[in-house]
Every structure is written in C-alpha cells, then in structure tokens.
C-alpha positions as CSV (number, residue, x, y, z in Angstrom):
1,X,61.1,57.9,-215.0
2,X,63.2,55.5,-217.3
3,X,65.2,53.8,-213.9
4,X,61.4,53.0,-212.8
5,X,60.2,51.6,-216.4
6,X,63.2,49.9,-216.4
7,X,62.6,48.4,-212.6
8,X,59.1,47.4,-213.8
9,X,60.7,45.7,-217.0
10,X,63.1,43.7,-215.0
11,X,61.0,42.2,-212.2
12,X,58.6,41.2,-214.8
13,X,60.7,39.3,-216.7
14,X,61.8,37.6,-213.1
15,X,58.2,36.9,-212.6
16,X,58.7,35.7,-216.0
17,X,61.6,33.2,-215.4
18,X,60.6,32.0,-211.9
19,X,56.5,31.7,-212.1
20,X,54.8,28.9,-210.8
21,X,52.0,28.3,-208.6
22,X,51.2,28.9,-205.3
23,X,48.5,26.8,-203.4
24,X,46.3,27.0,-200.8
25,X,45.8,23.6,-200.2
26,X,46.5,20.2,-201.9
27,X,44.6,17.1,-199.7
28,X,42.9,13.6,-200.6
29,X,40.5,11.3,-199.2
30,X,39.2,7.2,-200.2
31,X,35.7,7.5,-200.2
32,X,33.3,5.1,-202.0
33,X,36.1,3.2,-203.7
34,X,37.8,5.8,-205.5
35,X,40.4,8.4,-204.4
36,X,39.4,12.0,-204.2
37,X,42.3,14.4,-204.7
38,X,41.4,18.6,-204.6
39,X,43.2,21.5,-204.0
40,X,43.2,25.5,-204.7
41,X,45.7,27.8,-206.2
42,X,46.3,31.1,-205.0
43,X,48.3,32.2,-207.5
44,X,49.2,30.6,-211.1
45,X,51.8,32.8,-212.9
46,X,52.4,31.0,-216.4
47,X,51.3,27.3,-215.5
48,X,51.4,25.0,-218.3
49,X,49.7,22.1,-216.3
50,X,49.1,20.2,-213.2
51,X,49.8,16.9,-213.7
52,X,48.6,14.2,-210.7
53,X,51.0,11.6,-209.9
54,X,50.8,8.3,-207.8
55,X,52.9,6.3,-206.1
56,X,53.1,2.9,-203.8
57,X,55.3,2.1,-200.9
58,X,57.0,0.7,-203.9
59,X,57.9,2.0,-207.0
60,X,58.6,5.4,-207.8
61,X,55.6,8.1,-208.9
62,X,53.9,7.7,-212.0
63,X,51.5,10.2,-213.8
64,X,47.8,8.9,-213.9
65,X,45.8,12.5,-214.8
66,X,46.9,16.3,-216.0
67,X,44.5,19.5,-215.8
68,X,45.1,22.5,-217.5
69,X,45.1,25.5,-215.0
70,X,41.9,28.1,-215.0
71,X,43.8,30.9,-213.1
72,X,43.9,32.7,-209.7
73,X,42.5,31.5,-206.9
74,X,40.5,28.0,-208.8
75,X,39.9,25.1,-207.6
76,X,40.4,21.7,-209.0
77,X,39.5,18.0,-208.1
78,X,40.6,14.9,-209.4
79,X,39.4,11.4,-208.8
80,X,41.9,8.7,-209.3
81,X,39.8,5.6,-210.0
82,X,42.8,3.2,-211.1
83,X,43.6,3.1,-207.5
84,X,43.9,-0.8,-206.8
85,X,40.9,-2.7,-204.9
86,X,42.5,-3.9,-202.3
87,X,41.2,-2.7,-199.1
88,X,44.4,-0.8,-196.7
89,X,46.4,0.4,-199.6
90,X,48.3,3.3,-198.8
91,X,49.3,5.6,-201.9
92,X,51.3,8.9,-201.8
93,X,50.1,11.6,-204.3
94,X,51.8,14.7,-205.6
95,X,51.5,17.5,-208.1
96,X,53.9,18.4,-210.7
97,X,53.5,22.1,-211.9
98,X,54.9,22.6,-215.4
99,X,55.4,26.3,-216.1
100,X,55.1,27.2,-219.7
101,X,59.3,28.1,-219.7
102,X,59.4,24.3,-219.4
103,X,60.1,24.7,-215.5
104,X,58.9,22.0,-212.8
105,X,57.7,22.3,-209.3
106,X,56.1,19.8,-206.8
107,X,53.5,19.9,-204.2
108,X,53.8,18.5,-200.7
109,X,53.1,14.9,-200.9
110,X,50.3,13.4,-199.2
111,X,49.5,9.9,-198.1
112,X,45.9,8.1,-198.4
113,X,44.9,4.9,-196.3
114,X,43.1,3.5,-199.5
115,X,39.7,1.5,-198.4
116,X,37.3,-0.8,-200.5
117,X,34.2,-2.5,-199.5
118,X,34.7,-6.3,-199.9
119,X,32.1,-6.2,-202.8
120,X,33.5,-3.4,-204.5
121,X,37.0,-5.3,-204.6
122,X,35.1,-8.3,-206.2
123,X,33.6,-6.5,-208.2
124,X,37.2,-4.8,-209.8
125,X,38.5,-8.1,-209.8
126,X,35.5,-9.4,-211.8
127,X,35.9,-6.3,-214.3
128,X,39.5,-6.8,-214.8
129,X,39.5,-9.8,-216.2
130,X,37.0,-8.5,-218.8
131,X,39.6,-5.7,-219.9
C-alpha cells in the first residue's frame, strides 16, 4: 500500500514538472482581410497561457495576442488584424505554451498566403496615416 501511494505521489509530481498541452489541431486562414487562427487542446495540464506569435519571411516571431487556457478539450480562435494590407503576404504563426512552472513549448508553425481586396488595402493605408 505505501509503494503504490508513493508511485501515485511521484508520477504526479512528473506530471507536475513536465505538463503542457497537447492539441488537436492548430490551423489559419486570410479571409475578409484579417487572419483567422483556431485550434483545440486535448489536454492542458498546468497552462499558464497561449500566447500567438507572428512572423515574416523576415524578422524573427514577435507576440501580437495571449489567451488564458479554459481547460480540456476547448477551443480557441484568434483573429490577427495587424496583419499588413498588402495583398500575397505570407506570415508564419506559432503558439508558445507557458506552463505555470515557467516552462515553454511551441506548436507546429504554420504558414498563411495573406490576401486583401484592393479596397480594403486603401482603405488600411488611409487609416494609418490617421493613427
């Protein structure tokens, strides 16, 4: 009896030291000017946070979003609307998963042909220059 408590003690505290999330799917699409990222855990074990991160075919990835996690088996969406208005950009997204030991863990990356209707790139361009 105490070699099986004791079994039970340990792998939890190696769930513990090694949680993270596991997901069913992580995917994107441009539609209607904006990028739509969603995915689906299977499992979150101690997630802190998703955080979304972008990057170009140059620079390196940069965080534009976070969402706290909502447990087993959730899904999520996120749409990136700072994505630039220029029609045939292609991005590259990724999660980071932050477990609440302080541990990180990525997602597959995945790559989106960015497309914007000629008048919705005017109209960013006219909109930016009022920021």
């Amino acid at each position: 009896m105490k070699q099986t408590i004791f079994i039970l003690l340990i792998s939890g505290l190696i769930t513990l030291l090694f949680a993270s999330a596991t997901l069913e799917f992580f995917r994107g699409k441009s539609e209607n000017g904006k990028v739509i990222l969603e995915w689906k855990s299977k499992e979150e074990i101690a997630v802190k946070e998703f955080i979304i991160e972008r990057k170009s075919n140059i620079g390196d990835f940069v965080q534009i979003g976070s969402i706290p996690p909502k447990g087993n088996n959730s899904y999520y969406s996120f749409i990136d609307e700072t994505a630039f208005k220029s029609s045939g950009s292609i991005y590259y997204y990724r999660l980071k998963i932050i477990d609440l030991n302080g541990s990180i863990s990525y997602s597959n990356e995945i790559t989106i042909l960015h497309s914007v209707s000629s008048v919705k790139r005017t109209w960013g361009s006219i909109k930016a220059m009022f920021r």
